[in-house]
C-alpha positions, 0 to 999 in steps of 0.5 A, a space after each residue: 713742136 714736132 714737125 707736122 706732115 699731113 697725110 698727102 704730103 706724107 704719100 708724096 715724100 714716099 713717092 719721092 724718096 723712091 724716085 731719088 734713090 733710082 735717080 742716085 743710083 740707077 744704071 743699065 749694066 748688070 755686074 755682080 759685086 764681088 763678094 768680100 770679108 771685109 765688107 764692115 771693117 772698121 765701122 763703129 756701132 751703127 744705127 744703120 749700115 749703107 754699102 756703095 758700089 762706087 766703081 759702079 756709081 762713077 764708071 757705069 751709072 754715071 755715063 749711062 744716064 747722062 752719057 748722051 749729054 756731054 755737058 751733064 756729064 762733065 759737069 758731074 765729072 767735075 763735081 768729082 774733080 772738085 773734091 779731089 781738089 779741095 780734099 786731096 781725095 780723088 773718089 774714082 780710087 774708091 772700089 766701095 765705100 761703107 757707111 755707118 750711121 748713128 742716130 743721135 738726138 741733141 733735143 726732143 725735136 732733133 734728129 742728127 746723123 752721125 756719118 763716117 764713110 770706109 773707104 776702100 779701094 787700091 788705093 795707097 792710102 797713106 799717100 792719099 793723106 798726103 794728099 789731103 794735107 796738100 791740097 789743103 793749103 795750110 788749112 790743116 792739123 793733125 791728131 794722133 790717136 791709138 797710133 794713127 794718124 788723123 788729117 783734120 782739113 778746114 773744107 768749109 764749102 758745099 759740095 757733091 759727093 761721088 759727084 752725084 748728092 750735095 753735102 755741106 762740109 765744114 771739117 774732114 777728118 781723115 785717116 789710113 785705116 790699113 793700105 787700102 783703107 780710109 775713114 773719112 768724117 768728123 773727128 769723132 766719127 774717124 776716131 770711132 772707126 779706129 776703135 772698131 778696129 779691122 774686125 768693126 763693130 757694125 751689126 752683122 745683121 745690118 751688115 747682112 741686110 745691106 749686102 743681101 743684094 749681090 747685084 746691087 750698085 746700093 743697099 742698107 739696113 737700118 734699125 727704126 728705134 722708138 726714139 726716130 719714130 716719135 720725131 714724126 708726126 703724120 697728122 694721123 693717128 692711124 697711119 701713126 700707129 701703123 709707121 710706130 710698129 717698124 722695127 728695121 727697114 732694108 733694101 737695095 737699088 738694082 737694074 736691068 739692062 732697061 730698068 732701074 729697080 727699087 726694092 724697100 721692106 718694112 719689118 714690123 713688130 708683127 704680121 697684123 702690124 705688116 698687113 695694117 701698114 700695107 693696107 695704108 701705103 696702098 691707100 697712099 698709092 692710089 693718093 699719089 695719082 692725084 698729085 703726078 698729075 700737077 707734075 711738069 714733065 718729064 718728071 711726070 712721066 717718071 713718077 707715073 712710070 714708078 707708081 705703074 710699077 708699084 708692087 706692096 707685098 706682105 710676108 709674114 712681119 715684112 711689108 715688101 715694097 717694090 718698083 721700077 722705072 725706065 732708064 729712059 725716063 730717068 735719062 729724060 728728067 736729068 737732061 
């Protein structure tokens, strides 16, 4: 059976995916990434491409939103320690991370992500694999293939990436890709990014998607296949039909120095497709007042900060949804 969502519930997660992704990756400096050529090195084909900032991410977001409780922000800062030990792999040598994501389907009611992570940085990253076999205690085996070397380490225990998102992690394979680069994933997924070689095999249009933004500590580009789509069943055949014309979805996280900003688009298979999904996420919107309102604070106050400040806009096959919230307000839920 497919997993059912009724439709409140369906505005709801909308309204918490948003405000997830501002609580990841918000910040109240404004820097502008550097541009690079070698942004895709190394990622496989994707079904979608994410680029992190992550100097940004540890030395900027981090601080700036916690800063003011010196317990939260040693706690996250250990998160950071704790897979340097674990892994070998201090995450705060990291200049930007890529990741690419294929979408596999193991059955008709399955969905599963396969993830590597590129990351790059000045970094030596030979010596990071070292590192790696280090730190693991024995727990470690190595694989050659296409000339490199893979470090395989036996993890097996729960923790946060960048410090910042809890991960489950059973085995980490990890490889130098060049000097400054490193795969890092499973076995499979590392191998995939050996093949893909410097030049990568990533779209460059979901390339270009993610990196559109030049000031964003975060952005993507996805394509949306027929095959995720039917995973969904939203409990209603109209906003169904609506969610089935997505064809591609991207989007950046930024900020000012006050506010943290949350853009999302939408390309459809048409402009009548992006108007009809348009007239329903409104519909949603005024739906998620309804449910702010049973919310605790000060988790209210930033759910009713990020839903004042819900504009959805449709542009030819795009619908363009954006938002923002105070630093402020996301300083308040995590103390």
């Amino acid at each position: 059976m497919k997993k059912k969502l009724a439709l409140s519930s369906f505005a709801l997660a909308g309204l918490l995916i948003v405000l997830a992704s501002s609580l990841l990756f918000g910040q109240r400096q404004r820097t502008t990434i550097a541009a690079t050529s070698d942004v895709a090195s190394y990622l496989p084909a994707s079904d979608a491409v994410a680029i992190i900032d992550v100097k940004r991410l540890l030395n900027e977001t981090m601080p700036s939103i916690v800063g003011s409780d010196p317990a939260k922000l040693a706690q996250a800062n250990a998160e950071v320690d704790k897979f340097k030990e674990r892994t070998g792999i201090d995450p705060r040598s990291f200049d930007r991370v890529a990741l690419g994501v294929h979408f596999t389907y193991p059955n008709a009611n399955t969905t599963r992500l396969e993830t590597v992570a590129i990351a790059h940085g000045t970094f030596n990253a030979t010596s990071l694999a070292a590192s790696a076999r280090a730190a693991a205690n024995g727990k470690a085996r190595e694989e050659k293939y296409r000339g490199a070397t893979i470090t395989i380490i036996d993890v097996d225990d729960q923790m946060k990436m960048l410090g910042v998102w809890n991960m489950k992690i059973n085995e980490l394979a990890i490889c130098a890709l060049d000097p400054n680069s490193l795969a890092l994933g499973s076995p499979a997924n590392v191998r995939a990014a050996i093949d893909a070689g410097k030049r990568g095999r990533a779209s460059a249009d979901l390339v270009a998607l993610a990196t559109r933004d030049a000031n964003a500590v975060a952005g993507f580009g996805a394509n949306v296949p027929p095959e995720l789509l039917s995973k969904l069943d939203v409990g209603n055949d109209t906003i169904a039909k609506d969610v089935s014309s997505i064809r591609r979805v991207y989007g950046s996280i930024g900020s000012t120095p006050t506010d943290v900003s949350v853009l999302l688009v939408a390309r459809t298979d048409g402009e009548q497709s992006a108007k009809n999904l348009g007239d329903t996420v409104q519909g949603l919107q005024q739906l998620g007042g309804l449910f702010i309102g049973r919310m605790a604070q000060p988790r209210k106050a930033l759910a009713e900060n990020a839903l004042a400040n819900l504009k959805i806009t449709a542009r030819g096959n795009e619908l363009e949804i954006r938002t923002q919230v105070t630093a402020a307000n996301l300083t308040a839920l995590i103390k």
